[in-house]
C-alpha positions as CSV (number, residue, x, y, z in Angstrom):
1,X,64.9,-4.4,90.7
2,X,67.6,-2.6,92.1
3,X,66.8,1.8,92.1
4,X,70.0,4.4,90.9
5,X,69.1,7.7,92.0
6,X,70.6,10.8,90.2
7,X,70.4,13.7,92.8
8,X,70.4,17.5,91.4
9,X,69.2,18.3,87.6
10,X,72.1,20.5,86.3
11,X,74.8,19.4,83.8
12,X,75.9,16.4,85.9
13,X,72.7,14.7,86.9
14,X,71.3,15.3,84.0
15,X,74.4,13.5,81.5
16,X,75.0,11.0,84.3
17,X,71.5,9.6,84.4
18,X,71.3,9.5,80.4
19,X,74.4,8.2,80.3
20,X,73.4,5.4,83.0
21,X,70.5,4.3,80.2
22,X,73.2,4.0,77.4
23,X,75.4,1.8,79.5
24,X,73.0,-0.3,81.5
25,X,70.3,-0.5,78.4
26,X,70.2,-4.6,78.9
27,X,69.1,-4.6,82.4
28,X,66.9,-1.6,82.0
29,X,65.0,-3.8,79.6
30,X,65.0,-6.5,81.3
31,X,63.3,-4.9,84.3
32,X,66.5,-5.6,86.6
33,X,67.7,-1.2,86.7
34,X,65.3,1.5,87.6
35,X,66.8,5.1,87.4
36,X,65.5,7.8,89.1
37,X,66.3,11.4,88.2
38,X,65.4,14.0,91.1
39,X,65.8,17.7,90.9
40,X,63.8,21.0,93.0
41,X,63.0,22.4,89.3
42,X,61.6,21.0,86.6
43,X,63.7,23.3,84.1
44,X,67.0,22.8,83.1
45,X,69.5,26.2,83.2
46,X,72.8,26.6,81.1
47,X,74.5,28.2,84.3
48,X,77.6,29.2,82.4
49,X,75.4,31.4,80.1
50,X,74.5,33.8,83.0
51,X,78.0,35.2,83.0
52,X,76.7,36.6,79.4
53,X,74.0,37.9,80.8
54,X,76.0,40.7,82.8
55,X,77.0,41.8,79.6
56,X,73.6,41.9,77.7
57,X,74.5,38.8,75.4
58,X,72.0,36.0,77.4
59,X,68.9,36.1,78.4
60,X,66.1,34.2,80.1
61,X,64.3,32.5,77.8
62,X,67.4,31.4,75.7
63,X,69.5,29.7,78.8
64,X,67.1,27.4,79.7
65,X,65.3,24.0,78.6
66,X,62.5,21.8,80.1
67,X,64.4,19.1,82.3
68,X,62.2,16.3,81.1
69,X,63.4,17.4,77.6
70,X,66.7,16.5,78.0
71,X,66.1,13.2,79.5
72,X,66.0,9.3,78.3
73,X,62.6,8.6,77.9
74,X,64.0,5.3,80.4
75,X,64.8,7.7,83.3
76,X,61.8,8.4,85.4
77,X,61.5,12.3,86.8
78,X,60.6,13.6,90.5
79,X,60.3,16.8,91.0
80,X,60.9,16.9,94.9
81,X,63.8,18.5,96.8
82,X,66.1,16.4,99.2
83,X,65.9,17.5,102.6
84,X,67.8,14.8,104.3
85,X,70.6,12.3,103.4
86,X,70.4,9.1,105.1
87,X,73.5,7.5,103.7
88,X,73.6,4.5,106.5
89,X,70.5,3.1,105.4
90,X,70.3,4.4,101.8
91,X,67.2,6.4,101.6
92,X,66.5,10.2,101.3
93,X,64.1,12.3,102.8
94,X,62.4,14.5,100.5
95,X,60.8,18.0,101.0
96,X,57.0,16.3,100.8
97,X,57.3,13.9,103.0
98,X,58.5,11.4,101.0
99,X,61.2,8.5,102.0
100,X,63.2,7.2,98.8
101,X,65.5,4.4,99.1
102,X,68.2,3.4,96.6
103,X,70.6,0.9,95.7
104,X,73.3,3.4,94.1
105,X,72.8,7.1,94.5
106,X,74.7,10.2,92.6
107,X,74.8,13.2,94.3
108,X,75.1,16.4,92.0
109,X,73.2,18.9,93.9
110,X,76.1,21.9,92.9
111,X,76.8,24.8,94.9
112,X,74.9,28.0,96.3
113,X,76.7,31.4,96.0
114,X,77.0,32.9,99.6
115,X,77.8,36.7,99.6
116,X,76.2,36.6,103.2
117,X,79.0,35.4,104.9
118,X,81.3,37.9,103.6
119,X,80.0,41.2,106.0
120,X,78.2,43.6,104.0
121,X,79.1,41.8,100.6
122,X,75.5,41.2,99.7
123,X,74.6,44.5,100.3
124,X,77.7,45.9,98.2
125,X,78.6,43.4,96.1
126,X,77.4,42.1,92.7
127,X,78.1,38.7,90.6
128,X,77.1,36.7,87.8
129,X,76.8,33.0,89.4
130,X,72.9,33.6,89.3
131,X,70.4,35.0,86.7
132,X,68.9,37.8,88.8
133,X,72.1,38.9,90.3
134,X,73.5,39.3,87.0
135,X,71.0,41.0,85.1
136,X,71.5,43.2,87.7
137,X,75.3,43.5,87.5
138,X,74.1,44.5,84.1
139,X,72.0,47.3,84.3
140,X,75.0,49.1,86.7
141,X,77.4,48.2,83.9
142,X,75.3,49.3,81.0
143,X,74.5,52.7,83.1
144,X,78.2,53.0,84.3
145,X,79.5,56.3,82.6
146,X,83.1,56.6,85.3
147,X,84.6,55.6,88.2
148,X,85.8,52.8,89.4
149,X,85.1,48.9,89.0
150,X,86.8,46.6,91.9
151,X,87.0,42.7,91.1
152,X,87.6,40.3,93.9
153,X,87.8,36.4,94.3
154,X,86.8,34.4,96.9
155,X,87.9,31.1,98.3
156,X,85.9,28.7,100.3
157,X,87.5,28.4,103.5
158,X,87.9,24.3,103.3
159,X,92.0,24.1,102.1
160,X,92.1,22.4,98.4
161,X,88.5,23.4,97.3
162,X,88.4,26.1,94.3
163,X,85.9,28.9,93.7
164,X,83.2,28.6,91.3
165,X,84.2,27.8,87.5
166,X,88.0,28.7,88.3
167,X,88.4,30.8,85.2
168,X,84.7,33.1,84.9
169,X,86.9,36.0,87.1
170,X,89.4,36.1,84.2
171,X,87.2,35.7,81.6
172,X,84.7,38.6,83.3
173,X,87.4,40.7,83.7
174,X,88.5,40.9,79.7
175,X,84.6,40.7,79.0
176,X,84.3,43.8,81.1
177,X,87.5,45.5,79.1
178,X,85.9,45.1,75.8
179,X,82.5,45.7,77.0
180,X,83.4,49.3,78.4
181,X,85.6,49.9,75.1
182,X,82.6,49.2,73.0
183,X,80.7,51.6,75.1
184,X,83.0,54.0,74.5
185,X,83.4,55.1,78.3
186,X,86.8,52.5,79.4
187,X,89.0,55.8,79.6
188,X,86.8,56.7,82.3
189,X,86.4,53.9,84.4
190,X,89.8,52.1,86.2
191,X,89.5,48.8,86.6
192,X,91.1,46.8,89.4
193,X,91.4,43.0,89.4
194,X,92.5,41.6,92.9
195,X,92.9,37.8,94.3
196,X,93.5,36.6,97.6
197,X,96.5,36.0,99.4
198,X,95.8,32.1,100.4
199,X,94.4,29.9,97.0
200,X,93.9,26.4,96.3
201,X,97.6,25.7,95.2
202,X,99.2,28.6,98.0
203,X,100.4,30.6,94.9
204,X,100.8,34.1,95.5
205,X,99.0,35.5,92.2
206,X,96.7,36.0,90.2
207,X,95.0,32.6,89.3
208,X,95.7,29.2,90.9
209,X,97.7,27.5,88.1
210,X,102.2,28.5,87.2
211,X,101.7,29.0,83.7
212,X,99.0,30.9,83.6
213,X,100.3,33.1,86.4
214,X,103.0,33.9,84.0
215,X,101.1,34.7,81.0
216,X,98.0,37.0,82.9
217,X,100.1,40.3,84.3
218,X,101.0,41.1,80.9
219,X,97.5,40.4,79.2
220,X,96.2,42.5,82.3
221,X,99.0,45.6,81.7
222,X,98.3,45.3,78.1
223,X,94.4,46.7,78.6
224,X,95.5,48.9,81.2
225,X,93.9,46.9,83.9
226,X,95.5,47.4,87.3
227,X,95.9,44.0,88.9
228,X,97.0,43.1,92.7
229,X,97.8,40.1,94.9
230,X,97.5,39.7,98.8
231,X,93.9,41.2,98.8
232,X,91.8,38.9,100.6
233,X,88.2,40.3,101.5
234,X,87.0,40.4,104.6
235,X,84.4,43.1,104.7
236,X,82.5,45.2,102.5
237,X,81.1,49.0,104.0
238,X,78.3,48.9,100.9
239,X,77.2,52.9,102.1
240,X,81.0,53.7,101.8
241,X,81.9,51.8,99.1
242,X,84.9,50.7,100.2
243,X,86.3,47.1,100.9
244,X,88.1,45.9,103.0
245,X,90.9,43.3,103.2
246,X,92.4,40.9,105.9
247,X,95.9,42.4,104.9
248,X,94.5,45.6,106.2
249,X,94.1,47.6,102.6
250,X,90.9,49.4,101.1
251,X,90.1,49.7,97.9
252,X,87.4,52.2,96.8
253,X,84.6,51.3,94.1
254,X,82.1,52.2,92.3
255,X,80.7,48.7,91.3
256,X,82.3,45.8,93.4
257,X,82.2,42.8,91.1
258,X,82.6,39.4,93.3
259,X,83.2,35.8,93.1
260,X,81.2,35.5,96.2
261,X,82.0,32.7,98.9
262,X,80.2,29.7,98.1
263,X,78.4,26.5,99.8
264,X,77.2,23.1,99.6
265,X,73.4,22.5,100.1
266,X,71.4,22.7,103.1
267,X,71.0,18.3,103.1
268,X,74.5,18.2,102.2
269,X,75.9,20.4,105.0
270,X,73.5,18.6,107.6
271,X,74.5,14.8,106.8
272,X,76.7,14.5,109.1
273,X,79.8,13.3,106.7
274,X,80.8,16.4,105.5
275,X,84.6,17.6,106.9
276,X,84.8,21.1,105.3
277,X,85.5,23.9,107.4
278,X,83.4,26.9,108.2
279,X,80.4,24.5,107.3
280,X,80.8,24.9,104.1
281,X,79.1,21.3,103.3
282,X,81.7,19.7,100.7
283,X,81.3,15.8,100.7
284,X,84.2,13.7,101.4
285,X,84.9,12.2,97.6
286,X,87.7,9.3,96.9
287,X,89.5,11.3,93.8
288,X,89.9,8.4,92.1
289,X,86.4,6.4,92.0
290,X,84.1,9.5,93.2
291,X,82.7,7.2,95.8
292,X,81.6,9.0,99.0
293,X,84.3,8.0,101.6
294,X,82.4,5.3,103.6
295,X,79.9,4.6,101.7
296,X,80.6,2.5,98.7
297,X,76.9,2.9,96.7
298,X,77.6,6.7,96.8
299,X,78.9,9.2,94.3
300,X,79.9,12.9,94.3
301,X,80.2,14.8,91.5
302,X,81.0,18.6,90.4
303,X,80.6,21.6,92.9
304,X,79.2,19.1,95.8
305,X,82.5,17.3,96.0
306,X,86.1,18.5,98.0
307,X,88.3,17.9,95.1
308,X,91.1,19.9,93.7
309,X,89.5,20.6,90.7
310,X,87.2,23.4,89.0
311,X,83.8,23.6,90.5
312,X,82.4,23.5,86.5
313,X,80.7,22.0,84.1
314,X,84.1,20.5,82.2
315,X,84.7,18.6,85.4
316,X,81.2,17.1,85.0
317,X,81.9,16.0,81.6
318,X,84.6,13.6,82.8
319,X,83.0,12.6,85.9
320,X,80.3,11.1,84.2
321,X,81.4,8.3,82.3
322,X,83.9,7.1,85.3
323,X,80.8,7.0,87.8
324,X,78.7,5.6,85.0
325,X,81.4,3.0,84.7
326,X,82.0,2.2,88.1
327,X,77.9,1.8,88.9
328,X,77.6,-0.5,85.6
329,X,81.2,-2.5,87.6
330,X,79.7,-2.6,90.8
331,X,76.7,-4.3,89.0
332,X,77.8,-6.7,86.7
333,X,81.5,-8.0,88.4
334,X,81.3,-6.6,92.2
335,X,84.0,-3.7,91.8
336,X,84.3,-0.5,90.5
337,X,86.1,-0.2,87.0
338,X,87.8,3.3,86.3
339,X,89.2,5.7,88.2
340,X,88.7,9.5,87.1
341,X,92.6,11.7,86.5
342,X,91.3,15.2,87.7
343,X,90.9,16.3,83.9
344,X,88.8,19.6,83.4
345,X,88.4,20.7,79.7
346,X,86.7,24.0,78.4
347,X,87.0,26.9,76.2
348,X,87.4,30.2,78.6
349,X,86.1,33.4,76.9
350,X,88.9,35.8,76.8
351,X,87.2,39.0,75.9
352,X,83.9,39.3,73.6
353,X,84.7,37.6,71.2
354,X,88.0,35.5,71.5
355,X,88.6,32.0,73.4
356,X,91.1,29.9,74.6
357,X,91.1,25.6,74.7
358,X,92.2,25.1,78.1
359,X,92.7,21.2,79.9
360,X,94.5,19.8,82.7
361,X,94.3,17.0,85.4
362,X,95.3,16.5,88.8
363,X,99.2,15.9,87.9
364,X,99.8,18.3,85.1
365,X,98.8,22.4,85.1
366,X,96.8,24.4,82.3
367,X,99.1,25.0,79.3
368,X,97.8,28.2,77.8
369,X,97.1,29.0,74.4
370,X,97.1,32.5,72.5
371,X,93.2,33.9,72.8
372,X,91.8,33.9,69.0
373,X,88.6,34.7,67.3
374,X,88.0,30.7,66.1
375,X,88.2,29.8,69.8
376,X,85.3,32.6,70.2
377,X,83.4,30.6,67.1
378,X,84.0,26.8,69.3
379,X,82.8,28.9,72.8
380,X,79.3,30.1,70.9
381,X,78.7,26.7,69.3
382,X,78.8,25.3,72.7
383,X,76.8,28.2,74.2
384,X,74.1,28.2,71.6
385,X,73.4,24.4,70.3
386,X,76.4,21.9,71.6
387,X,75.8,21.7,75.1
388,X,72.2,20.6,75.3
389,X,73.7,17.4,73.3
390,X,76.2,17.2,75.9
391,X,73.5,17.1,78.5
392,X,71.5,14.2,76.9
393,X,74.6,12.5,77.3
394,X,74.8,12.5,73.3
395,X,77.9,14.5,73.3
C-alpha cells in the first residue's frame, strides 16, 4: 500500500486530499492508496475572512469549521505538527516523536506573518493576516475619531515571491474609505496608501500588475486617498509614531496598517532545500508540475512555494487538480500528466460592498473590471456558504 501525505490543513491540503479520494477512488478501495491528512489544528479557518474582521463584519465563531468535517471520510486525520522534513528518505519527523514515511507527499503548510523582522513594526504596526491581530486593528479603527492612517506593503526579500493575498492592501484600503465614511469621521482622518520601491514585477507603483497600475491612482484620487510610491519600510519608532523608509522619508501615523513581512515555516526553513534569501524558507517548486526541485514524490503548493503568483487561496484552487493529476500519473503510467499555467482567480472586495472578478496566469496580466454591487453579492456567497464546498473538493 503505498501512503500520500497531505501536509498543512488550510484551503490547499484540505481540497487536495479530498480531491486525491475522487480521483484515486479505485485503488483506495482496493486497499492499494492510503491518504494521510496532517495539520497542528484540528479546526479549519477561512483566512480570507479575517480581513472582515478588522472591519467588524467576521467573527470567530463564523470563520471557522471542524477540519475533520471537511474531509473524505477515506482520508485518515493526524493531528501532529511537522518538525522536520526528511525529503532524501521520505519520512517526516513530527512534534511527538513520531517518524512518518510516505510514498508521495504535498506540502501546504502556508505562510506566518513576520512583523518582527521589520524593527519596531510589531510594536507599531497592525494587520489583518491573523484573527487576534485584526480584531485588534479593529477596536483602534472603530475608536478612531482623527488623525492619520498610514498603509504600507511589504515584500519578502526572495526576488519573484509576492506578499500575502496580492490584492487584501487594495481591497483594505477602499474597505477602510467606506468604513470611516459610514462612521461619519473620514473628513477627519487622512489616509495614506504607500508601496515599495522594489516589487515582484520591478514596477514602480502601486500594485504589481500594468493594468491595474493604470486604473488604481484615479480610484485612489477619487476618495481622496493620498497614495505614494518609492516608500519601502525599514523601521518603525512605535513611541514616535513615525515610520521610516529605506528612501530616507517619514511618514507620521496615527494607526500604521501593514502587510507585514512574511515566512515559510520553521521545518520548511530548516530542510535544507530551501534557496530564498533572508531565510525566508520558500521551497524550490518546478512552476509547471509543482514538484519540489529534486525530489520527484514531492509537491508545493500556495504560500510555501517561490512562485510568481499570489500567495492565496485562488492559487490553491488551480494547484490542486494539477498535483492531484500528476500523483494519480505518477501512479498509474510512471509520469506526471499536467502542468499548472500560473492562473489565480478571485473576487477582490473593492469597498463594503462592491467586487471585482479578477484572473490571470503566468503569461498574461489582471484585466480589471468596473467594481459593482453584484460582484459584492458573488464575494459574500463565497464568504458565507461557497467556500466550505470548495474545500471538500466539491466545488
Amino acid at each position: 500500500m503505498k501512503t500520500i501525505l497531505v501536509v498543512g490543513g488550510g484551503i490547499g491540503g484540505t481540497m487536495t486530499a479530498n480531491s486525491l479520494v475522487s480521483k484515486l477512488s479505485n485503488e483506495i478501495y482496493n486497499n492499494k492508496i492510503r491518504i494521510v491528512l496532517m495539520s497542528d489544528n484540528p479546526w479549519h479557518y477561512y483566512k480570507p475572512a479575517w480581513m472582515y474582521v478588522a472591519f467588524d463584519m467576521f467573527f470567530d465563531g463564523e470563520m471557522k469549521r471542524p477540519l475533520k468535517s471537511l474531509l473524505r471520510p477515506e482520508i485518515e486525520l493526524i493531528i501532529d505538527r511537522v518538525d522536520e522534513f526528511d525529503f532524501s528518505n521520505s519520512r517526516v519527523h513530527t512534534k511527538s516523536g513520531d517518524i512518518i514515511s510516505y510514498d508521495y507527499m504535498v506540502v501546504s503548510t502556508g505562510c506566518i506573518p513576520a512583523p518582527e523582522r521589520i524593527e519596531g513594526l510589531k510594536e507599531g504596526g497592525d494587520y489583518f493576516y491573523q484573527y487576534k491581530p485584526a480584531r485588534a486593528l479593529a477596536e483602534k479603527l472603530q475608536n478612531i475619531e482623527k488623525g492619520r492612517i498610514l498603509i504600507t506593503v511589504n515584500f519578502p526579500k526572495t526576488p519573484n515571491v509576492p506578499h500575502q493575498c496580492g490584492i487584501a492592501p487594495i481591497e483594505t484600503t477602499l474597505m477602510l474609505d467606506e468604513f470611516l465614511r459610514r462612521r461619519g469621521v473620514r473628513k477627519n482622518i487622512e489616509i495614506q496608501y504607500t508601496y515599495p520601491t522594489v516589487a515582484q514585477l520591478l514596477r514602480n507603483c502601486l500594485f504589481l500588475q500594468k493594468e491595474t497600475c493604470s486604473v488604481l491612482p484615479p480610484i485612489f484620487d477619487s476618495k481622496e486617498i493620498k497614495h505614494k510610491t518609492q516608500f519601502t519600510l525599514s523601521k518603525v519608532d512605535p513611541e514616535a509614531k513615525v515610520a521610516y523608509s529605506e528612501e530616507g522619508e517619514a511618514e507620521e501615523f496615527d494607526i500604521l496598517m501593514c502587510t507585514p513581512p512574511i515566512r515559510a515555516v520553521d521545518a520548511a526553513i530548516h530542510s535544507g532545500v530551501s534557496q530564498a534569501e533572508d531565510n525566508e524558507g520558500w521551497l524550490p517548486t518546478n512552476r509547471e508540475t509543482l514538484q519540489l526541485e529534486g525530489f520527484s514524490n514531492v509537491f508545493i503548493m500556495g504560500d510555501t512555494a517561490d512562485l510568481p503568483i499570489s500567495k492565496a487561496g485562488g492559487s490553491c484552487h488551480n494547484q490542486a487538480p494539477v498535483i492531484t493529476n500528476n500523483i494519480a500519473g505518477d501512479i498509474r503510467l510512471g509520469r506526471t500528466v499536467d502542468v499548472y499555467d500560473g492562473k489565480v482567480q478571485a473576487i477582490a472586495q473593492m469597498g463594503l460592498e462592491a467586487g471585482m472578478p479578477l484572473w490571470y496566469d503566468y503569461d498574461e496580466d489582471v484585466h480589471p473590471t468596473p467594481p459593482t454591487k453584484i460582484g459584492g453579492l458573488m464575494r459574500k456567497s463565497f464568504n458565507r456558504g461557497i467556500y466550505w464546498s470548495v474545500a471538500r473538493g466539491i466545488v
